[in-house]
N, C-alpha and C positions, 0 to 999 in steps of 0.2 A: 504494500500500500504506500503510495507516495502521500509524504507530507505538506500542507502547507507552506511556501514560503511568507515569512512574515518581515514586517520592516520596522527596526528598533524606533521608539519613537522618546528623543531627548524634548521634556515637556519644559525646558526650560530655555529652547530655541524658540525664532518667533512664534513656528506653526503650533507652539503649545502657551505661549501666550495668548495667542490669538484665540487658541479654542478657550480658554479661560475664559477671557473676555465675554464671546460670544455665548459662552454658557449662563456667564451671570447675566446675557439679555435672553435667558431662553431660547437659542439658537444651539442644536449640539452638533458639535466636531471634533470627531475619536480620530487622531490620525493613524494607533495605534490598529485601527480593525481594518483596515489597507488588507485586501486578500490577493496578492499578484496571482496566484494559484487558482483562484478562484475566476478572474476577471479572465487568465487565459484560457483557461474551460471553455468557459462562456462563450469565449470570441469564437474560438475552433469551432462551437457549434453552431452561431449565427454564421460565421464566414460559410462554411463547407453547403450551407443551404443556397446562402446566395448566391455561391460561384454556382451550385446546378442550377439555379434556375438562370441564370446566364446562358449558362453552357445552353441547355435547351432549351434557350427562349420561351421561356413560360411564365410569365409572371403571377400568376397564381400561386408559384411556388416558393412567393416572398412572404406568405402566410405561414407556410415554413419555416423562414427565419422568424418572424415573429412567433410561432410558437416555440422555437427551443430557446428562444428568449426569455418570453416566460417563464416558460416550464422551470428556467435557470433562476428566476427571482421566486420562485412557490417554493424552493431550498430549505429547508428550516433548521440543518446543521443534524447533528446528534446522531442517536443511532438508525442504524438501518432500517428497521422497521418503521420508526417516524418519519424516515427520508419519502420511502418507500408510499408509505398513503396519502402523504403531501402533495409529493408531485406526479406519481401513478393518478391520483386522485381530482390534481386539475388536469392533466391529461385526457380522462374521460368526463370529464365537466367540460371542461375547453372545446373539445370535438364534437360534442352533440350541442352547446351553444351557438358555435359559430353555423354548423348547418341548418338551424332551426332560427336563427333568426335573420340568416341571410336570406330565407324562404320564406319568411313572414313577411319582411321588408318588400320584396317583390311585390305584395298586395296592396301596399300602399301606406303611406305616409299615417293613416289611423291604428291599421292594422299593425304594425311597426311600435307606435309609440305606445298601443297598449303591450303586446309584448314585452319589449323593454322595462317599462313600470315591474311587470311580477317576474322579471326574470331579476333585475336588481332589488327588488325587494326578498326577494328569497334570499340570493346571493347575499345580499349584509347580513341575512342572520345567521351567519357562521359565526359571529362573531362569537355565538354562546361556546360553541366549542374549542375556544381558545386562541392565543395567537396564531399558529403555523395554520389553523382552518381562516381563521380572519384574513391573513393573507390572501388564502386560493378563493376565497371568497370575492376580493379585489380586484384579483388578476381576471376573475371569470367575467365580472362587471367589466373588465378593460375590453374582452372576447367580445362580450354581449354590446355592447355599443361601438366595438370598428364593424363589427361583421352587420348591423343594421346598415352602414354606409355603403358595403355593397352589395344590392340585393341582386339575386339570383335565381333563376327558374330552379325549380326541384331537383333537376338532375344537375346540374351546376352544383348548387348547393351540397349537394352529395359529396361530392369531388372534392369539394372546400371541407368539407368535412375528413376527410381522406387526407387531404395534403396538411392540415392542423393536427392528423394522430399522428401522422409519420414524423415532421418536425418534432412534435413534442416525443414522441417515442424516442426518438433519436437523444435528445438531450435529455433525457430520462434514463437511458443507457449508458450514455458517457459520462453523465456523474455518476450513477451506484457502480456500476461492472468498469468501464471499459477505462475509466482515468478518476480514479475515488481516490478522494482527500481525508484526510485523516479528520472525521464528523466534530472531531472537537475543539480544531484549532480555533475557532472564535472564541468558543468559552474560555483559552486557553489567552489568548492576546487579552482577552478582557481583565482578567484574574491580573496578568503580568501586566497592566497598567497601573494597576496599582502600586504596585513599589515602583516603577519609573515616578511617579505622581509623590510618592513620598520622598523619594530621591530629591527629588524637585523641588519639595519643602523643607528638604532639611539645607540644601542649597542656598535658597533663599534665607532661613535663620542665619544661616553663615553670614550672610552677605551682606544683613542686617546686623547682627552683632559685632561686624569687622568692623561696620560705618561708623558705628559708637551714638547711631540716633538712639532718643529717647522719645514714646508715643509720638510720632507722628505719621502723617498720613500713609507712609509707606508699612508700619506695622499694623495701621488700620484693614488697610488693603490684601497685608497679608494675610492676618485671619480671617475677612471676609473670601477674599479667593481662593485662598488654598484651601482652606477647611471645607467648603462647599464644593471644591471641584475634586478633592480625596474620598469627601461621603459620596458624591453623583458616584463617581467610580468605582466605592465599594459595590455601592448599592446596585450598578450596571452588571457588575462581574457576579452579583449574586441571583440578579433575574436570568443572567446566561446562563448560569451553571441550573437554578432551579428550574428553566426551561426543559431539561432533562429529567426524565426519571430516573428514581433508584438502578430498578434492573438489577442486573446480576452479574457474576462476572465480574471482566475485564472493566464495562461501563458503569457499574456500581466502586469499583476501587479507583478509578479517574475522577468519578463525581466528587467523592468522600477527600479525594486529594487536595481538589482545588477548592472544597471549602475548608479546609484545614488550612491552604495559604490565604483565604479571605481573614481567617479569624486571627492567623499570625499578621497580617497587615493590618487587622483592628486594634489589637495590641501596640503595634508601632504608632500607628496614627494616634493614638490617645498619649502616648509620650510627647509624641509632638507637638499636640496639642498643650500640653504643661511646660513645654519648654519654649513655647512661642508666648505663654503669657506670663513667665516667670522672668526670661530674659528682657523683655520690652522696658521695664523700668531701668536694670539694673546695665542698660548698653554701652552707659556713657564708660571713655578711655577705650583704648588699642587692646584685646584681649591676644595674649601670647600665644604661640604654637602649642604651646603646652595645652592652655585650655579650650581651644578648638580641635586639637588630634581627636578626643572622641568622636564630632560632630563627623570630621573628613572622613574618618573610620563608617561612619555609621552611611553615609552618604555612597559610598562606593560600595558599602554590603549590600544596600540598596539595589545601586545600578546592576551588580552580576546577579542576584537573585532575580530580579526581571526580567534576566536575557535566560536563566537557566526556567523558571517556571516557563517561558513562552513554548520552552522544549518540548517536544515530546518526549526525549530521554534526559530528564535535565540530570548532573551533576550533584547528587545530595552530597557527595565529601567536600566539593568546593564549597558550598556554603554553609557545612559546619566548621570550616577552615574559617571563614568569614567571621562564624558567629565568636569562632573561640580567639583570631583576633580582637575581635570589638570589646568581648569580654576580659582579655586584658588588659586592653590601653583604658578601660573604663574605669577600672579597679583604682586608681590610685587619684579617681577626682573623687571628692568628698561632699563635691556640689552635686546639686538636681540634675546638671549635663551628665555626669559617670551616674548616678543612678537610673535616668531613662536610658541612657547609651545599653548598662548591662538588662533592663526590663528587655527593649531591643533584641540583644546578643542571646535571650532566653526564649525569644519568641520564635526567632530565627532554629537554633538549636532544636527547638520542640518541632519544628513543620520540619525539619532534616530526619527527626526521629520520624516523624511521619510516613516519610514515602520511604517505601520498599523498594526491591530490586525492581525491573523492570517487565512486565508483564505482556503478551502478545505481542506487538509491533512496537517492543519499545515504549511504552508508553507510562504514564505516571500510573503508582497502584499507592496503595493503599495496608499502614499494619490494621489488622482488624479492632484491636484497643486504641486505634491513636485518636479518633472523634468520636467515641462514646455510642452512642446506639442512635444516635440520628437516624441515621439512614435502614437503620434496621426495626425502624417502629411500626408500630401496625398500621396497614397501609388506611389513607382515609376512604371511606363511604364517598361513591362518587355517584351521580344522578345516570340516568342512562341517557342515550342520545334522543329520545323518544321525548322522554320525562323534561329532560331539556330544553328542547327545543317547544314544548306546552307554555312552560316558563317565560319564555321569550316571545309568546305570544301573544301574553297577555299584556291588555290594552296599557296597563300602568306601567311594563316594561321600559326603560329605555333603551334596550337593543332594538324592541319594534320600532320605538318612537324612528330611533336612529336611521333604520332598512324603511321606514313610507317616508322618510324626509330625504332622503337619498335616492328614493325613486321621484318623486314627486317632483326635484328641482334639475335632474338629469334630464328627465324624459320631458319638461320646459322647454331646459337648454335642447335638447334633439327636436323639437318642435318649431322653436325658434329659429333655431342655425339651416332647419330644411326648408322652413318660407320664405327666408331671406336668402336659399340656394349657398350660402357658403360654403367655399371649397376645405376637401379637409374637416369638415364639420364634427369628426370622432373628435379628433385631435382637441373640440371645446371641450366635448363633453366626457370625453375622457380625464382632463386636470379636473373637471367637476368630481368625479367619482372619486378620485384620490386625495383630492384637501379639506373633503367634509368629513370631519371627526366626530363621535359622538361629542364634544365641546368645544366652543365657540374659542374660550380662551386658545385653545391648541390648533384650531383652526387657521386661525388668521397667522400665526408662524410659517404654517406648514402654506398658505396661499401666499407668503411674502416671499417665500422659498422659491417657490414655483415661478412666481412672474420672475422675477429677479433670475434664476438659472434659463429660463423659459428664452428670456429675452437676449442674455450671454451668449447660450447655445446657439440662438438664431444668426447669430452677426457673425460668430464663426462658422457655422453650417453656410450660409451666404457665403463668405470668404473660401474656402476650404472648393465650395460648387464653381465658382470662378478661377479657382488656382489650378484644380485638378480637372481640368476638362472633360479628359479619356472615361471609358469607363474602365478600363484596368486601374487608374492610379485610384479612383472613387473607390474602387474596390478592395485595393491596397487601405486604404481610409480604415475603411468598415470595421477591419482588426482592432488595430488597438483602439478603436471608440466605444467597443464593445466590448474589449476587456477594462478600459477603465472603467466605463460605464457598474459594472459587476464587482470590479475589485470598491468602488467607494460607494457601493452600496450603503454599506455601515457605516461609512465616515463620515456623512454631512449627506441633507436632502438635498442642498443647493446646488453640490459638485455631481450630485447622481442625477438630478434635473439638466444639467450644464452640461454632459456627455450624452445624454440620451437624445437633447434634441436634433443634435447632427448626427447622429445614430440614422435616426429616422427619416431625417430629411433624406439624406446618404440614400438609403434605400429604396424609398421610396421615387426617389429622381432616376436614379438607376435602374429599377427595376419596370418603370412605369412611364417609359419615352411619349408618349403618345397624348399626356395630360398638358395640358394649355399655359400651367407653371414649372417652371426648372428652376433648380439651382436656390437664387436669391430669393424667387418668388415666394417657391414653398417655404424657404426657412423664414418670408416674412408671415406668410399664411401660420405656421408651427406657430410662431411667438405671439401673433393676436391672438389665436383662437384657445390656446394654453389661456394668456391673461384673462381673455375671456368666462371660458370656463371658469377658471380662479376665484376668478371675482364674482360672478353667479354662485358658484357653491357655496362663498364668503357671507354675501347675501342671506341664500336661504337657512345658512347653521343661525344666522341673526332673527331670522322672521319665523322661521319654522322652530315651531316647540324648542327655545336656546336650551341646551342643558348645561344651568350654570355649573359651576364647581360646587361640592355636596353643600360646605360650609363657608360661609363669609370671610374677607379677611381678619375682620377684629375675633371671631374664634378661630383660628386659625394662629393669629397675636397669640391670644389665650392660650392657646394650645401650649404655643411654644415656653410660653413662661410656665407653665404647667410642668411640664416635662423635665425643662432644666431645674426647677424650683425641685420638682423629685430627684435628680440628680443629685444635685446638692444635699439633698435632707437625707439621702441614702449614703451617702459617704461619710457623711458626719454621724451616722450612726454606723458606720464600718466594723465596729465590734459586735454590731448585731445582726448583721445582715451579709447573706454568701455574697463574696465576690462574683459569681457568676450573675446575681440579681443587679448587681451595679454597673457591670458591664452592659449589660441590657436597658438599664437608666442612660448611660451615658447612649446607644445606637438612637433611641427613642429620642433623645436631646437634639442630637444632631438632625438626626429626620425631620423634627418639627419645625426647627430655626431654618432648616433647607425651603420646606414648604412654605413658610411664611414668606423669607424670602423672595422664593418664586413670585408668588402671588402679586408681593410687592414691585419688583420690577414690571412685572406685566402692570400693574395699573399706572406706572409712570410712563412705558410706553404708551398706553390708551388716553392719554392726557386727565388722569384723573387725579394728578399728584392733588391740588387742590383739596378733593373733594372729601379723600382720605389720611389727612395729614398725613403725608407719608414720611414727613421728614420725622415725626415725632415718633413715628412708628420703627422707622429707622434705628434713629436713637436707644430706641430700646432692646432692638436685635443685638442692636453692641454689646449692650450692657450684658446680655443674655450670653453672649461669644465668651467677655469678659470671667462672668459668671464660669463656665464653664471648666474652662480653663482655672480656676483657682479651684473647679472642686478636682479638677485633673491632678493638678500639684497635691490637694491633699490625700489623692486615692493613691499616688504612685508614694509619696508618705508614707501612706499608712500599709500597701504590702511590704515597702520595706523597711518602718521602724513602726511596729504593730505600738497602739497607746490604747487607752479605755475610751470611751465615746462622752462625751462634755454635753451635759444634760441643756446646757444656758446655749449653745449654738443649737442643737436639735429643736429646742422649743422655739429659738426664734425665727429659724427656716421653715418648720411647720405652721406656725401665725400668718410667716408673709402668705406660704401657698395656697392656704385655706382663701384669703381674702385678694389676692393679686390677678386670677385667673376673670372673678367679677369686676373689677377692676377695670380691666379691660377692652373685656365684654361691651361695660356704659351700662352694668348691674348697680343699682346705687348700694355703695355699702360704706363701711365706718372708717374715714383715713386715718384717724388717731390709731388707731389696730396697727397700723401701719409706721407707727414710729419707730425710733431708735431707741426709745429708753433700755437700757441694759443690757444690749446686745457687746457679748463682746468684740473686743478690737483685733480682730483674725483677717483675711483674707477673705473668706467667705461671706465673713456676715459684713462688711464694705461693699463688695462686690453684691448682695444680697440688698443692701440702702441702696445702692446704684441704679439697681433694677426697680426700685420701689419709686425712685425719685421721677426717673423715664418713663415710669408708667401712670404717674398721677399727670407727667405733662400732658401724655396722649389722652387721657383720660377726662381731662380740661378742655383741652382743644375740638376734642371730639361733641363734648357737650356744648361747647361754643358755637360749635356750627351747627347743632341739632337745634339750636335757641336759636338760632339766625334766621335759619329756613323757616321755623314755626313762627 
């Protein structure tokens, strides 16, 4: 079995600045999930289609390319058997949609669009069945609306049906059989982003603590962007790897592996996090070799762990070497840096005890004691596909809402684009199908995405139709457009919109001489009719039943103070409580300040900073980061210089959380509760007033404008 090639990704060059950035606008860019291996599959199987249908002058047989196109994005990674019903699966979805509604079509333009309507409203309710069906559910909708634009008599349509198995057959074969990658290099790049991503923050404290600044903007920055772009990342690497099941075997001792290095990278991250908010006060003066060798140590254990986890045979003596380095240069600092450096050098240590020798193809395994019975608990009660899909049908569902708003505003856009004769007219209603999310908020990303590469790709596709005349060089094109296309799948919507448009235009000029637009034409036709669609589907997620987000930003606020406020009150009572309960306080923490977060930047994109102070709200995520971080410092304390638990800080963290969560809300309640008297003078309970103080501002401002408007 051949492997994935993969491409190290240094997150501390620009392309990982930049994905930073663009993450904190809700824009994601993994440069890390880059599948060269994958994008050249791909291409081998668009190309080989389209060189036949050259060779034999058949253009019909560009359906072909377009189905092992497909058939190549319905992929869903993992084992075999999920590979296998995925895309087996749109294969024969794909085949009998496109000959049944290129034959409906043929009847006319009503007949057509009621089709279309219950053929995408079925088609979205896969969604009950998970990602990898939500997918082939998409792709079928892509099927069901190009194949309305060419309609065909019956025995035509037949044929269309024939050249859509064969393509997809075909790219259905050279993934599983004929050129298979190893099903878990995703999971595996994901996982190993993680410690590039830590590397990257341990990078950055360096570089801050050489400066000798004290809080300013650049340690602001840090904790906001590292810490949300290490949690986005754990938290990516663990829906990859959870996307898989247990199983057995060989794929049960891979699973267990790569969450054994998620949990060693949670370990690491929560150091970091106590050494980013430990070090910020104390920066000032030149710190010696001496007292940054842990940091450097720690930062290149980092970097080769990333490159050996992306392995399939990674090197477990190299990075117990690593670890057993870190752990001696750590030993002789007596500061917080040699305490989290050796927490680090233990955690390291532990995932080295974890993987075994190497099992089937090399691959990571698993000792049966090193993650405890996770993966061996009883499986859960699952609905049946029947029982499911009842579920999903019921009217208060938001999966239904989801599949009649997606039919309803598609089969518009295809009603629309056929009275006005628009050429090309899938190509609207196609970006329609794919940017309507069940939620509006995620919607309008993924349609800014779209117009923006939509319109990229067009200006190169135009350029590219004018440079390359021939149809041999067009066809030289086609290659690598299709394998980039495939390989940045994962890495950004924008850049997989921004190859696929000259993808298609390519093909479609080439294969289809005979159409009234060549070249520029079409790639101008591609980019309107994308924007088009875009901005139709934008529309209807806003007019059509919006499904907002479950909860408001200000509980959502709440939340987050909630969480960290447990945080806090679970460390300080450390002598009562399992450290496995606190580590779980601290994932919860970070998740909810992420969420907030999120929420918050999207309403300062939407122009609603006003409406939600959001600067006040701001303010208080800080304090909350702040927080955090000083119960970090006290929880890496306390495993390693164990003390009793101080009844006057536990009572004063549980007062604030009982009262702070309402608070927030714009619950009225009692701010005196909320004083200082007696708290003592620690770390926490500072950081604890902090939070108290930012949240009676928001708290003010919020009723300020609630008084305004009434």
């Amino acid at each position: 079995m051949s492997h994935a090639h993969t491409v190290p990704t240094d997150r501390s060059s620009p392309l990982g600045r930049l994905a930073r950035w663009l993450q904190a606008r809700s824009f994601a860019l993994t440069p890390e999930q880059i599948g060269i291996t994958e994008g050249l599959r791909a291409a081998t199987a668009v190309a080989l289609m389209v060189t036949l249908a050259l060779y034999l002058d058949r253009p019909i047989l560009s359906w072909a390319a377009f189905a092992a196109f497909w058939a190549c994005l319905a992929d869903p990674g993992g084992p075999f058997g999920v590979r296998l019903r995925a895309m087996g699966g749109f294969a024969l979805i794909g085949t009998a949609m496109a000959g049944v509604m290129s034959a409906v079509a043929a009847l006319g333009t009503v007949w057509a669009a009621a089709a279309l309507f219950g053929a995408l409203f079925l088609c979205c309710l896969s969604r009950v069945y998970g990602p990898a069906a939500t997918q082939v559910g998409v792709l079928a909708c892509c099927v069901a609306v190009v194949a309305v634009g060419y309609p065909m008599a019956p025995g035509d349509a037949l044929r269309l049906s024939g050249v859509f198995l064969a393509g997809s057959g075909w790219a259905v074969a050279l993934c599983l059989v004929l050129w298979p990658i190893h099903p878990y290099a995703p999971a595996r790049r994901a996982v190993a982003a993680i410690y590039s991503e830590l590397a990257d923050m341990t990078a950055e404290l360096l570089a801050l603590h050489a400066s000798g600044a004290t809080q300013d903007a650049r340690w602001k920055a840090h904790a906001a962007e590292h810490r949300r772009a290490v949690r986005d990342t754990i938290e990516r690497a663990r829906a990859a790897v959870g996307r898989f099941s247990a199983g057995r075997g060989a794929g049960r001792d891979i699973r267990r592996a790569l969450l054994a290095a998620i949990e060693a990278g949670e370990r690491i991250f929560a150091g970091l996090i106590a050494l980013g908010y430990d070090l910020e006060p104390h920066a000032a003066g030149t710190p010696t070799d001496a007292d940054t060798l842990p940091l450097r140590q720690l930062r290149a254990a980092l970097s080769r762990t990333s490159r050996q986890v992306s392995r399939s045979a990674p090197d477990g003596a190299l990075v117990a070497y690593e670890a057993e380095v870190l752990d001696r240069v750590a030993r002789p600092a007596h500061d917080l840096v040699g305490r989290v450096a050796q927490v680090c050098a233990q955690a390291l240590s532990d995932l080295t005890r974890a993987w075994a020798p190497p099992v089937d193809d090399g691959a990571l395994a698993f000792t049966p004691d090193a993650a405890g019975g996770e993966a061996d608990a009883a499986p859960r009660r699952r609905l049946t596909p029947a029982r499911a899909l009842r579920l999903a049908l019921v009217p208060s569902s938001p999966i239904a809402r989801h599949a009649l708003r997606v039919a309803l505003v598609v089969t518009a856009t295809y009603a629309v684009t056929a009275y006005l004769d628009v050429a090309y007219a899938y190509w609207a209603t196609m970006a329609a199908v794919v940017v309507m999310q069940p939620q509006a908020a995620t919607t309008w990303p993924r349609t800014l995405e779209r117009v923006v590469g939509s319109v990229i790709g067009g200006a190169a596709a135009a350029f590219l139709a004018v440079a390359l005349p021939t149809p041999l060089w067009l066809l030289a094109a086609i290659f690598p457009l299709a394998a980039a296309t495939i390989a940045l799948r994962s890495v950004s919507y924008s850049l997989f919109v921004t190859f696929l448009t000259p993808l298609f235009v390519l093909v479609a000029d080439l294969l289809h001489p005979g159409l009234s637009a060549h070249g520029e034409g079409i790639a101008l036709a591609r980019a309107f009719n994308n924007t088009l669609g875009s901005v139709i589907g934008l529309a209807g997620c806003l007019a059509l039943w919006p499904e907002r987000e479950p909860k408001g930003f200000p509980h959502k606020l709440a939340a987050a103070v909630e969480a960290n406020m447990r945080y806090a009150t679970l460390v300080v009572r450390a002598g009562q409580t399992p450290y496995a309960e606190i580590d779980a306080a601290r994932r919860a923490a970070g998740l909810a300040s992420t969420a907030a977060e999120v929420t918050r930047q999207r309403m300062v994109l939407e122009g609603r900073r006003r409406k939600a102070h959001l600067d006040e709200a701001g303010a208080v995520l800080e304090t909350l980061r702040r927080l955090a971080g000083a119960a970090t410092v006290a929880w890496l304390d306390e495993r390693t210089i164990p003390g009793p638990p101080d009844a006057r800080r536990i009572g004063y963290c549980e007062a604030a959380t009982v009262r702070l969560g309402a608070l927030v809300r714009g619950v009225p309640t009692d701010d005196s509760a909320l004083a200082r008297d007696g708290e003592p003078p620690d770390d926490i309970a500072r950081a604890v007033t902090h939070v108290v103080q930012a949240a009676k501002d928001y708290a003010r401002a919020m009723a300020a404008d609630s008084k305004a408007r009434a």
